[in-house]
C-alpha positions as CSV (number, residue, x, y, z in Angstrom):
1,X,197.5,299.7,-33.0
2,X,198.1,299.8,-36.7
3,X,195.3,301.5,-37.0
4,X,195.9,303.9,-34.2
5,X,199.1,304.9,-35.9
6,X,197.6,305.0,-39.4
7,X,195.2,307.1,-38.1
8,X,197.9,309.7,-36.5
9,X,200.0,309.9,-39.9
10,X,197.3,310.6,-41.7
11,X,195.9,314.0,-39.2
12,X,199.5,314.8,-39.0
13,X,199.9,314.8,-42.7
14,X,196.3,316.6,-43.1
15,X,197.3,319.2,-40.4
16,X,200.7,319.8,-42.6
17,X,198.5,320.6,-46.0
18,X,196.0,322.7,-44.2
19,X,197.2,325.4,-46.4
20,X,195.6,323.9,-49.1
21,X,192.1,324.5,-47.9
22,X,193.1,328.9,-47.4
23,X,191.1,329.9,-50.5
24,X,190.6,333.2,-49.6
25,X,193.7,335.4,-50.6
26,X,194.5,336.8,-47.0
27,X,194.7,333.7,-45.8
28,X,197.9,333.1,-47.6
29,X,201.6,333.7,-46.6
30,X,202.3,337.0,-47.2
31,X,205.9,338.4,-48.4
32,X,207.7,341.1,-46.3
33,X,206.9,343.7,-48.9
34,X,203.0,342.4,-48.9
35,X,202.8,340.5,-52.0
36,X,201.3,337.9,-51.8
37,X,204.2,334.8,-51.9
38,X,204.1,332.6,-55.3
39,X,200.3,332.7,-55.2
40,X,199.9,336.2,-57.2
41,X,198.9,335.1,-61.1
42,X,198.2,339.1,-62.0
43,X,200.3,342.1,-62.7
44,X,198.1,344.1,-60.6
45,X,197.1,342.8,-57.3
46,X,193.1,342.0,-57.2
47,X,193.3,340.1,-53.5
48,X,190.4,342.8,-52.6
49,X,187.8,342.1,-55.1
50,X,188.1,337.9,-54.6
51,X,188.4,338.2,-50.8
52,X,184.9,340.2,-51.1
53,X,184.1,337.7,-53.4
54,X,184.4,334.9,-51.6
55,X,182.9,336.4,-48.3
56,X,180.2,337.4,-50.3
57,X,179.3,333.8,-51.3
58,X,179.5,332.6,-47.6
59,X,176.6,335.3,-46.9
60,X,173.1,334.1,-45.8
61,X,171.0,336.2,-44.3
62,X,169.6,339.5,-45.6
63,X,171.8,341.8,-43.6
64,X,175.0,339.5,-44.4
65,X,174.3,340.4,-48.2
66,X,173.7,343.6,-48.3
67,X,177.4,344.4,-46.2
68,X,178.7,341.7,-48.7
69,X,177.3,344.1,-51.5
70,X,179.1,346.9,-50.0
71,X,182.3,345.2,-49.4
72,X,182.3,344.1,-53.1
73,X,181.2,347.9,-54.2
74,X,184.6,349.3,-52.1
75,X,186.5,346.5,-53.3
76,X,185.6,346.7,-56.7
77,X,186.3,350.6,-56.9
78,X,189.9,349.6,-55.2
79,X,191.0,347.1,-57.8
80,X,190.0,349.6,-60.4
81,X,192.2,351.9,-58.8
82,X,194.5,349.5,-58.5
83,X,195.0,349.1,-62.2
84,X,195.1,352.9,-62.8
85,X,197.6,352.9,-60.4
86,X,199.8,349.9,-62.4
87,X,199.2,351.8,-65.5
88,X,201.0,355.0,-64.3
89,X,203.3,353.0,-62.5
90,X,204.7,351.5,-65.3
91,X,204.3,354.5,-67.7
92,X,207.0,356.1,-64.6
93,X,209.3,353.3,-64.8
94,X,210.1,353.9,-68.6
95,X,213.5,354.9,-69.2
96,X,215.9,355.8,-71.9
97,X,216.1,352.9,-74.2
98,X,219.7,351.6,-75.7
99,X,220.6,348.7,-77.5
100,X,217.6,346.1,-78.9
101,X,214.9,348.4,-76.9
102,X,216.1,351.5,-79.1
103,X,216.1,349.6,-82.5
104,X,212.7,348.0,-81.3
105,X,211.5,351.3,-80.9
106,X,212.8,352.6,-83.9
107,X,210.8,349.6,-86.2
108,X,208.1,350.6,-83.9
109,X,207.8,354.1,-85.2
110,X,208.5,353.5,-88.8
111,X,205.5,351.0,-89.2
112,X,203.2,353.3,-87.4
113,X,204.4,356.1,-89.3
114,X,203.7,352.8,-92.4
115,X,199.8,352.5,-90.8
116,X,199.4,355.8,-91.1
117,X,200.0,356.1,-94.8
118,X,198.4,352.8,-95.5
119,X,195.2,354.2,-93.9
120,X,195.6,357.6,-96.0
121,X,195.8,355.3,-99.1
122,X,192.9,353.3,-98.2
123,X,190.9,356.2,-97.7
124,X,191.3,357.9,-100.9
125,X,190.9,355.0,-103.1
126,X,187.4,353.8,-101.2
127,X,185.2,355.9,-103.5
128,X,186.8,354.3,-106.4
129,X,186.6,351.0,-105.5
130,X,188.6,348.2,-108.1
131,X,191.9,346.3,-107.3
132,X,193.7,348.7,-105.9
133,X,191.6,349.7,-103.1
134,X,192.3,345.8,-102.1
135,X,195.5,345.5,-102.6
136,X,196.0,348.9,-99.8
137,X,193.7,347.3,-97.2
138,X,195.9,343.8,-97.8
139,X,198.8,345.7,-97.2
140,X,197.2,347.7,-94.1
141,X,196.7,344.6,-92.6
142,X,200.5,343.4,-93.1
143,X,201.5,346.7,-91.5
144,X,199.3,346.5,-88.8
145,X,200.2,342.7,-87.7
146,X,203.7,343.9,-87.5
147,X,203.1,347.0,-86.0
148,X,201.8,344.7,-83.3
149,X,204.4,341.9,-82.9
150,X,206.6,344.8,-82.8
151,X,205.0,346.8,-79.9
152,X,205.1,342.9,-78.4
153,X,209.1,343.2,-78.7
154,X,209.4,346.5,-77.7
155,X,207.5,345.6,-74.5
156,X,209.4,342.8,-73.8
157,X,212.9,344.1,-74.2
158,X,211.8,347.2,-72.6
159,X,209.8,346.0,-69.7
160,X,207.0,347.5,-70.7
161,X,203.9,345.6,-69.0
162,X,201.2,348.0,-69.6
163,X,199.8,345.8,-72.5
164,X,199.3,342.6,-70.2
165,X,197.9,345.2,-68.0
166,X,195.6,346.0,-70.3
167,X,194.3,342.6,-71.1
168,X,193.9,341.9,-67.2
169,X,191.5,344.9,-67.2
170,X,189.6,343.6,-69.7
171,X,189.5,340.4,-68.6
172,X,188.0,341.5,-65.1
173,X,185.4,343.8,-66.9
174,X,184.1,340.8,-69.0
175,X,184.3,338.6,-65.7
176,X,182.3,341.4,-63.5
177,X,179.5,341.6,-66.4
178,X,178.7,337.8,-65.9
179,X,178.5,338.2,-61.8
180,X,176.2,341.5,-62.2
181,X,173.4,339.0,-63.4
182,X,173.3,336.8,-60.3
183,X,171.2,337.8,-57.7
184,X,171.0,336.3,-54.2
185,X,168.2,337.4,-52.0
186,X,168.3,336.1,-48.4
187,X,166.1,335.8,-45.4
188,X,166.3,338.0,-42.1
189,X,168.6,336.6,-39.6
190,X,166.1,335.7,-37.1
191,X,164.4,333.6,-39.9
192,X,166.9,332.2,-41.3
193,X,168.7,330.5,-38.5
194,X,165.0,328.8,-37.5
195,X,164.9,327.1,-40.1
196,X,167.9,325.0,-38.7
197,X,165.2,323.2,-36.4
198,X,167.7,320.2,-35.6
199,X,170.0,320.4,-33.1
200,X,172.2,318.8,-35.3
201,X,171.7,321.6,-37.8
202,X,171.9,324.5,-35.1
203,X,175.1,323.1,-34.4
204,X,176.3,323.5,-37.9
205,X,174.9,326.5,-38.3
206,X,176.9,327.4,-35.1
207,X,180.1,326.2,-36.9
208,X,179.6,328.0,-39.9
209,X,179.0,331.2,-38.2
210,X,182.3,330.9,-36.0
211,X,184.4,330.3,-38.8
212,X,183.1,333.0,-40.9
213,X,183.5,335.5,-38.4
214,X,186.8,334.4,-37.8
215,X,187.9,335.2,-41.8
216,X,185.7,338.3,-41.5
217,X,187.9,339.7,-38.7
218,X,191.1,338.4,-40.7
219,X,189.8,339.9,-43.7
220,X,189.4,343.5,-41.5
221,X,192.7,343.0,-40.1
222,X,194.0,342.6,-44.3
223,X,192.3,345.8,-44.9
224,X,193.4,347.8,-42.6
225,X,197.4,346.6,-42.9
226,X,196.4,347.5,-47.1
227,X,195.0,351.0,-45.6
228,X,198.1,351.4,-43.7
229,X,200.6,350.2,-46.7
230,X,198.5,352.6,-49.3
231,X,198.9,355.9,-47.0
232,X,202.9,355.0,-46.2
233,X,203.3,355.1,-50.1
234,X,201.3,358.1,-50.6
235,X,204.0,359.9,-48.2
236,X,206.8,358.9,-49.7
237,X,205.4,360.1,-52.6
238,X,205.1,363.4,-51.3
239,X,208.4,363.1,-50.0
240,X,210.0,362.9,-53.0
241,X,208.2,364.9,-54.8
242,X,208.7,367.7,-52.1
243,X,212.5,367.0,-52.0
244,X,212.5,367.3,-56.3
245,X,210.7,370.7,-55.9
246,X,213.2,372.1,-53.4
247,X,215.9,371.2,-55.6
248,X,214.5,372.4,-58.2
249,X,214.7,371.4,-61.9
250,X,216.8,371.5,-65.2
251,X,215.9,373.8,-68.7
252,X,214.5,372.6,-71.5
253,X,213.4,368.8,-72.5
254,X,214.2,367.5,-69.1
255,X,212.3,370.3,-67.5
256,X,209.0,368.9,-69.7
257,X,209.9,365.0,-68.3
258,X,210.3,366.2,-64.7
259,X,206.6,367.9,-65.0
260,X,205.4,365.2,-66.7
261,X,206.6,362.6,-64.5
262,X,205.6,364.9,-61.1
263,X,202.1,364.7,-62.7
264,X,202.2,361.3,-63.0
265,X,203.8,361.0,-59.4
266,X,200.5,363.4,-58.4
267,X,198.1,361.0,-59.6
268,X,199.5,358.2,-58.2
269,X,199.8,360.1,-54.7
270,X,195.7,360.8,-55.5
271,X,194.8,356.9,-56.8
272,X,196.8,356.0,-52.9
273,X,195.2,358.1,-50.9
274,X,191.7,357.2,-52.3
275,X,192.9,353.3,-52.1
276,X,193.8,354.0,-48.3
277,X,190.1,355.4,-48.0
278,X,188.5,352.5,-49.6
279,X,190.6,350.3,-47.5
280,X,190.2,351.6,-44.6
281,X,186.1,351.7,-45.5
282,X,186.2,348.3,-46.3
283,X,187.7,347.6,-43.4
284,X,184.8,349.0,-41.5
285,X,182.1,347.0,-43.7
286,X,184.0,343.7,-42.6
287,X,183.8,344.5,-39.3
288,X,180.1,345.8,-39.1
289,X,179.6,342.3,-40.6
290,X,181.3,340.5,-38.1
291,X,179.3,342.5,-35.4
292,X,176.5,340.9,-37.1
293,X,177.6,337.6,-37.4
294,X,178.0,337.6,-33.5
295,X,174.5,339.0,-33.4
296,X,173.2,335.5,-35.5
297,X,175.9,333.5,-33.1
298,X,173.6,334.1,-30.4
299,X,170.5,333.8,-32.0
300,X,171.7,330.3,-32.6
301,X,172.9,329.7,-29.2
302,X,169.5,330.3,-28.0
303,X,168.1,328.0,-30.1
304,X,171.0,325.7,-29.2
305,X,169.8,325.9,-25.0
306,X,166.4,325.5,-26.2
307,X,166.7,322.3,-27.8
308,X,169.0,321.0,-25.1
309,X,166.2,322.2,-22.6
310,X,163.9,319.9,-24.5
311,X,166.0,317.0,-23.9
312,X,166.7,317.4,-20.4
313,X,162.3,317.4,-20.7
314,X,161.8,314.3,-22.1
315,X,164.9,312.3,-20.0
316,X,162.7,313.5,-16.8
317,X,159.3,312.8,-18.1
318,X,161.0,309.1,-19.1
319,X,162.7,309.1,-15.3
320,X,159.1,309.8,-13.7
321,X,157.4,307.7,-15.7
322,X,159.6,305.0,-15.6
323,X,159.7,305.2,-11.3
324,X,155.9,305.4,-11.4
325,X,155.5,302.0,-13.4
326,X,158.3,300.5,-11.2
327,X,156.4,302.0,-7.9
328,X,153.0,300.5,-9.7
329,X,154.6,297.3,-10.0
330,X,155.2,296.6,-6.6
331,X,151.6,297.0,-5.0
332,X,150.8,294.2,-2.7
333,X,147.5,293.5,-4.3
334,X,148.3,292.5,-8.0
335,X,150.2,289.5,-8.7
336,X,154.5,290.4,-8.4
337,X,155.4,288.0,-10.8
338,X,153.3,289.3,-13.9
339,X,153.6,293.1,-13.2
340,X,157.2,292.7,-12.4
341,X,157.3,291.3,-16.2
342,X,155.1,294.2,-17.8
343,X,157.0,297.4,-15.3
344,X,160.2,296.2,-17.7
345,X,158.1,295.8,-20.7
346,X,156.7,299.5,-19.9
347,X,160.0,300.6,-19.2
348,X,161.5,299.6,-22.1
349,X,158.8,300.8,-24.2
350,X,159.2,304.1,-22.3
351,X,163.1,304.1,-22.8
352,X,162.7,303.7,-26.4
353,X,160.2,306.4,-26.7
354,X,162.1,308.8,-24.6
355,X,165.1,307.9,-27.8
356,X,162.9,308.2,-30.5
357,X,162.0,311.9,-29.5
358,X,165.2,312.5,-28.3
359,X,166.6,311.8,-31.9
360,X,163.7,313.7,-33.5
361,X,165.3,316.6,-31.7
362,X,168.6,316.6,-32.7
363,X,168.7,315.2,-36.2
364,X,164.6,315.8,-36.9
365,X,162.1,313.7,-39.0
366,X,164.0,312.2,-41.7
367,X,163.5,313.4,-45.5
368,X,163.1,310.2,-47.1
369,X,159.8,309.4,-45.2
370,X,158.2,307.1,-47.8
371,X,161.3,305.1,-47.9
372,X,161.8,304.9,-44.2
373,X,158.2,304.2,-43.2
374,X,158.9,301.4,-45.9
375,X,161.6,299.9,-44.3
376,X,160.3,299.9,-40.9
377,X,157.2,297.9,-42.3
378,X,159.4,295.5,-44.0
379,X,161.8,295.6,-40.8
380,X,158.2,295.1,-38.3
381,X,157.0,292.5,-40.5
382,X,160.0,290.0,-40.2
383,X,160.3,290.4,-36.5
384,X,156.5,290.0,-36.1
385,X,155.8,287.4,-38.9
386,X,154.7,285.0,-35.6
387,X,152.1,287.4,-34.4
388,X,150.7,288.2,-37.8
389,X,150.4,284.4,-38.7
390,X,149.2,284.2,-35.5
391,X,146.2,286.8,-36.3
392,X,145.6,285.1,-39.3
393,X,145.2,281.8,-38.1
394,X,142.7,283.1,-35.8
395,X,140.2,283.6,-38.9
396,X,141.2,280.2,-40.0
397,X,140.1,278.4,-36.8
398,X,137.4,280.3,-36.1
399,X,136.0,279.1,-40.2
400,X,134.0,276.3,-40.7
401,X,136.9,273.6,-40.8
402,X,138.3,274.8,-37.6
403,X,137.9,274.0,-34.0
404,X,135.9,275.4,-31.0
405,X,135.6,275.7,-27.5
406,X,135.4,272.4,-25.8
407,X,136.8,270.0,-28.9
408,X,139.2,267.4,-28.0
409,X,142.2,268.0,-30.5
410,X,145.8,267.3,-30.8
411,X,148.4,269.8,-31.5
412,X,152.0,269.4,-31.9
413,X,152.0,266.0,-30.2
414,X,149.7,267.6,-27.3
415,X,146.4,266.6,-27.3
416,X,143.7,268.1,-24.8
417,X,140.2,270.3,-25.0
418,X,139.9,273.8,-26.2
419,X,139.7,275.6,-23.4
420,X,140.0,279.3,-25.0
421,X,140.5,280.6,-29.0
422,X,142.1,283.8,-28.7
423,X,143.4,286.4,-31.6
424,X,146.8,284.8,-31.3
425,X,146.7,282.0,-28.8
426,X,144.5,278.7,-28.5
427,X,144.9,277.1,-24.3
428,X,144.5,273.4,-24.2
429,X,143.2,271.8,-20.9
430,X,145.9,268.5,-21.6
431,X,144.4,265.0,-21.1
432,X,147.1,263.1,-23.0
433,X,146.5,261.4,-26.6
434,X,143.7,258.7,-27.0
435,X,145.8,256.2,-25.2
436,X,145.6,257.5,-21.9
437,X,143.0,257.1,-19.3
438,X,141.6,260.9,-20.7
439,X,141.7,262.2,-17.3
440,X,143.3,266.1,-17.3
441,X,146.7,266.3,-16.2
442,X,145.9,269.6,-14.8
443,X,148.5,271.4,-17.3
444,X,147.1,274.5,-19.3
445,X,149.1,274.1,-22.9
446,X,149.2,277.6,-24.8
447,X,149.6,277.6,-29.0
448,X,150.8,280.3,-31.5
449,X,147.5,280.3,-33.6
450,X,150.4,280.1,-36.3
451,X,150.0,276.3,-36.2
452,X,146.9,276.5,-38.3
453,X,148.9,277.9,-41.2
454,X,152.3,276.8,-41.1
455,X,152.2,273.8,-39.1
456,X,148.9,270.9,-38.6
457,X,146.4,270.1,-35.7
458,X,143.7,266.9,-35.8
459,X,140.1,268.0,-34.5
460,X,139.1,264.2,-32.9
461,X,135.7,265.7,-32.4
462,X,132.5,266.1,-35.0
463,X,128.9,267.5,-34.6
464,X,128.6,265.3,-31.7
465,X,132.3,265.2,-30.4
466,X,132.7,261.7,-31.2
467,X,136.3,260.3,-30.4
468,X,137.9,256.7,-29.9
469,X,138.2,255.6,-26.9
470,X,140.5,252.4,-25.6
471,X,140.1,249.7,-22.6
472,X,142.5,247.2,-22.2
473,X,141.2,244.4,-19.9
474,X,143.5,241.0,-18.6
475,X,142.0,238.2,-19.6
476,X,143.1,234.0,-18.8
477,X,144.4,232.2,-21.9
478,X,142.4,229.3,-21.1
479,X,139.2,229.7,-23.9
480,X,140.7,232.7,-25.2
481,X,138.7,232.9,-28.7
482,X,135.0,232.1,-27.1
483,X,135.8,235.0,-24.6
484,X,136.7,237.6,-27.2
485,X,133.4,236.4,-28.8
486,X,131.7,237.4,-25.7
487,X,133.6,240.3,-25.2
488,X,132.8,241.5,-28.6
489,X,128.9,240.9,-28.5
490,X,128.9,242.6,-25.2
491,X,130.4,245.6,-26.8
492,X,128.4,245.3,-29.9
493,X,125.2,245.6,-28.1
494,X,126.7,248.2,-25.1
495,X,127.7,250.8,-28.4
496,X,125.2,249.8,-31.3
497,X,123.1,253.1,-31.0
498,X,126.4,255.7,-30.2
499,X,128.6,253.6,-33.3
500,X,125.7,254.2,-36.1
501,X,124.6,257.7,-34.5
502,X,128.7,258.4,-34.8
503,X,129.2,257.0,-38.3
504,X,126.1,258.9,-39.4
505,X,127.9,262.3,-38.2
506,X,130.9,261.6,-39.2
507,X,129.2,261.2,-43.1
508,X,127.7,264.2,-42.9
509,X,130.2,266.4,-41.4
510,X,132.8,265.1,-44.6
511,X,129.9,265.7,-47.2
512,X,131.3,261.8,-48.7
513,X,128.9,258.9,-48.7
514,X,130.4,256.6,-50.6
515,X,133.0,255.3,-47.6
516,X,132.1,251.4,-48.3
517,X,134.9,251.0,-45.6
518,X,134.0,253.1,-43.1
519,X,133.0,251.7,-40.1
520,X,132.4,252.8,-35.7
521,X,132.1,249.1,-34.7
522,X,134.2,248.2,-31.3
523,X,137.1,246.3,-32.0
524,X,139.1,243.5,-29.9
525,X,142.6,243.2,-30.2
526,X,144.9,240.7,-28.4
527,X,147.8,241.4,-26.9
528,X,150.1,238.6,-25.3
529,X,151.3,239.4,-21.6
530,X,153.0,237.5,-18.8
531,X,150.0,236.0,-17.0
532,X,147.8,235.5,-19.8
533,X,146.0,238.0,-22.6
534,X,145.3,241.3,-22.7
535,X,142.0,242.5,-24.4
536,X,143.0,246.1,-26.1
537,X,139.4,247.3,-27.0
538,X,138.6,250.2,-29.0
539,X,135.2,251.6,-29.2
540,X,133.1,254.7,-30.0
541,X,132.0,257.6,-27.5
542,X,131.3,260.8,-26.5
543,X,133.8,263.2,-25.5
544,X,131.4,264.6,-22.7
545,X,130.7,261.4,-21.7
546,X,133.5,258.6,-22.2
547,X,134.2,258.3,-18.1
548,X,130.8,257.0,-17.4
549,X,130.9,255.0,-20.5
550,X,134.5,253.5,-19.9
551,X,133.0,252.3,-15.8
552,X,130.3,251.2,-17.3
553,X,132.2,248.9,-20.0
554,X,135.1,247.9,-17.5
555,X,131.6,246.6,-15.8
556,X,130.3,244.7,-18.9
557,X,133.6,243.4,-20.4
558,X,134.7,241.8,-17.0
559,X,131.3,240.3,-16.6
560,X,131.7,238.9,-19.7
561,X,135.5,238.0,-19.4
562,X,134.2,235.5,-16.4
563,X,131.1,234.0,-17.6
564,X,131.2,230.5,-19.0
565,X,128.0,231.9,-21.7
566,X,127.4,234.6,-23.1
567,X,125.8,237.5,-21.6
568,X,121.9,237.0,-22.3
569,X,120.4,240.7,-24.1
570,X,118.2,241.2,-21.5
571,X,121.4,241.2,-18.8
572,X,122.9,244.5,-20.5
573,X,121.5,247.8,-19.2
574,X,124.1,249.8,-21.2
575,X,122.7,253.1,-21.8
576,X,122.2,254.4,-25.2
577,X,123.5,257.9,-25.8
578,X,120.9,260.4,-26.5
């Protein structure tokens, strides 16, 4: 709520300075006799040349310019009037001067008539040259700085502004000599709305349009109310100067200022009527530029419906192909669950195509592509880092050090044989950990193939899938030591060929021979129970084939387990492992 209200005072404060953003001159509040209110910094009003001005610089295309040349031709040829006009204006509003004007004018007139002499001095004492040609042209100089402060006086006491007049002139001619060297050279209108290929950017360029035709039309409607304003003075002019003729006029020295100051009245009724002209032209430039404003308006709006045609094209292309993946999906003959799983995955990937081209349209391919493409790689390669270890590992298991199809192995606590190595999986067929029985539990286990980098896995199986096998037999407690003996020789002889065969493999698959240590041999471990002992035996076998061998040991052990002697050699038929 704070917010909210913030929010308000702050567009309600922004819609009360609005005014600030009028930099065009008819945009301004306007006083009841046209000038413009507290604005105006100049004598003489130049509102025509900077409103061409400043239209001018909001041009784009080819035909925009060349009516912003024209306006700024007209408008430039109306100011100039403008300041003839201010010139006789003020040269009409002199009057007889009395008091501090008439001893201002007096001082005026005796240092010019001073100038005059100090010039006639200087110029016959140049060919002579010596002192006294620079002490005249010191003195010249004197004369003419005060002939100047006291013109300065004179004007101000007087109300002469002719001189700051003057200075604005040439002020504006110095300004208008730097503008005549920029040059703008636009594109065709056709062209140059194109190239706003975005919907986004039509849009502006829609914007930009409407609110330049809108201070074109204002800027016609100025015009014309100048036009209007320039031809009502021109006939009062010629009103009063009718009315002084039919009256007619005194002898003598105020005979010569009536003529004079009809002529000047003449001239100014001339510098009008032209100024209404010009006006009134302008007028006509601003609104052939409008016209063709509204011709670029709809140029862009038919770019506008096109784009928005091409997004109404890809939302049904994503609706049909979204309904033919869910339609797809629900055939009778594939499995529901799985293709129920990949129609949203499709879907989704669909969805977010359909938005990607969707935003191509209305904002385009971004301009910082380099950077972009970068970020999405760095983005993609954080949210994939599983799938990419994944792919790596693959090369790591499938190297010499790591496993294959068929090896018994234990992975994250899981132990079980290889039953497939893919690019980013490895299934396990589980049988437990080397404590169990070793049957399958009938459970498919699937890895990341990340484990082979980031995590650990043991590989139980070498050249001949050798792995450690366990029995554990109950046994009395009566004569427990002589039938560990026999259980040990039985074992002994049952595994001599597989333990050495193992141990052998084992040496060369580690490229070490020195393990002093290292031994296969079956080992007997007691265990104390309820009823008796329990034999815990550990022996040496081949994955392929430890569930023959563990029958035909839980054969041999138990035989041995009840007979008083030990089992003669000739007694064991344990088959030796090829």
């Amino acid at each position: 709520m704070v917010l909210c209200a913030l929010i308000a005072l702050l567009a309600t404060l922004a819609w009360q300075s609005r005014d600030a953003m009028a930099s065009l001159p008819f945009l301004r509040q306007r006083m009841k006799d046209g000038a413009l209110a507290a604005m105006q910094t100049t004598l003489v009003d130049q509102s025509p040349w900077t409103t061409a001005q400043a239209l001018a610089a909001l041009a784009v295309t080819q035909e925009e310019l060349a009516y912003a040349g024209e306006a700024k031709r007209l408008a430039d040829h109306d100011v100039d009037q403008a300041f003839a006009a201010a010139l006789r204006a003020s040269t009409l509003q002199q009057k007889t001067l009395t008091g501090d004007a008439l001893k201002a004018q007096q001082r005026v007139t005796e240092l010019e008539a001073a100038v005059a002499q100090d010039q006639a001095a200087v110029k016959n004492l140049t060919p002579k040259g010596g002192d006294d040609l620079d002490v005249a042209q010191a003195q010249l100089g004197l004369d003419q700085d005060e002939l100047a402060d006291a013109r300065e006086g004179l004007a101000r006491v007087s109300g002469d502004q002719r001189g700051e007049i003057q200075q604005e002139l040439s002020a504006r001619d110095a300004e208008l000599k730097k503008l005549e060297s920029a040059q703008n050279n636009g594109e065709l209108a056709v062209i140059s709305v194109r190239h706003n290929r975005t919907l986004v950017g039509l849009l502006g360029a829609w914007q930009r349009q409407d609110e330049r035709y809108s201070l074109l039309l204002k800027a016609r409607d100025a015009s014309e109310q100048s036009s209007q304003a320039f031809r009502a003075e021109h006939n009062r002019l010629e009103a009063a100067a009718g009315a002084i003729v039919s009256t007619g006029g005194a002898g003598g020295t105020d005979r010569i200022a009536g003529i004079r100051r009809s002529s000047l009245e003449r001239q100014l009724m001339g510098i009008y009527n032209d100024r209404a002209d010009t006006e009134a032209r302008l007028a006509d430039v601003y609104g052939k530029w409008a016209t063709q404003v509204t011709l670029q308006h709809r140029i862009a709006a038919h770019l506008i419906l096109i784009q928005i045609i091409w997004i109404a094209v890809i939302l049904i292309v994503m609706i049909v192909l979204c309904a033919v993946v869910r339609r797809a999906a629900e055939h009778e003959s594939l499995d529901l669950r799985r293709m129920r799983t990949l129609s949203r995955i499709l879907r989704l990937a669909i969805q977010v195509a359909a938005l990607v081209c969707i935003l191509l349209v209305v904002f385009g391919p971004p301009s910082q592509l380099s950077t972009l493409i970068g970020l999405a790689t760095a983005g993609l390669t954080v949210a994939l880092q599983d799938f990419i270890l994944a792919f790596i590992g693959w090369f790591i298991l499938m190297g010499r050090n790591g496993i294959g199809v068929g090896d018994v192995v234990e992975i994250d606590g899981v132990a079980g044989e290889v039953d497939e190595i893919g690019l980013f999986k490895t299934t396990l067929l589980e049988t437990g950990n080397w404590t169990a029985n070793g049957h399958p539990t009938g459970r498919r286990v699937a890895f990341n193939n990340k484990y082979a980098i980031s995590g650990k896995f043991f590989n139980f199986t070498t050249s001949g899938q050798w792995m450690w096998d366990e029995l554990r037999v109950a046994a009395p407690a009566d004569d427990i030591y002589a039938t560990v003996e026999r259980v040990q020789a039985t074992l002994a002889d049952a595994t001599k060929a597989d333990s050495a065969l193992a141990e052998e493999e084992w040496r060369r698959a580690s490229g070490v021979y020195s393990l002093s240590q290292f031994s296969a041999e079956p080992a007997v471990n007691l265990r104390p129970s309820g009823g008796g002992v329990d034999l815990v035996i550990r022996y040496v076998t081949r994955a392929s084939g430890r569930f023959e061998r563990r029958n035909m040991l839980y054969q041999l052990v138990m035989d041995a387990v009840r007979a008083p002697n030990r089992v003669e050699r000739s007694d064991v038929t344990a088959p030796v492992s090829s």
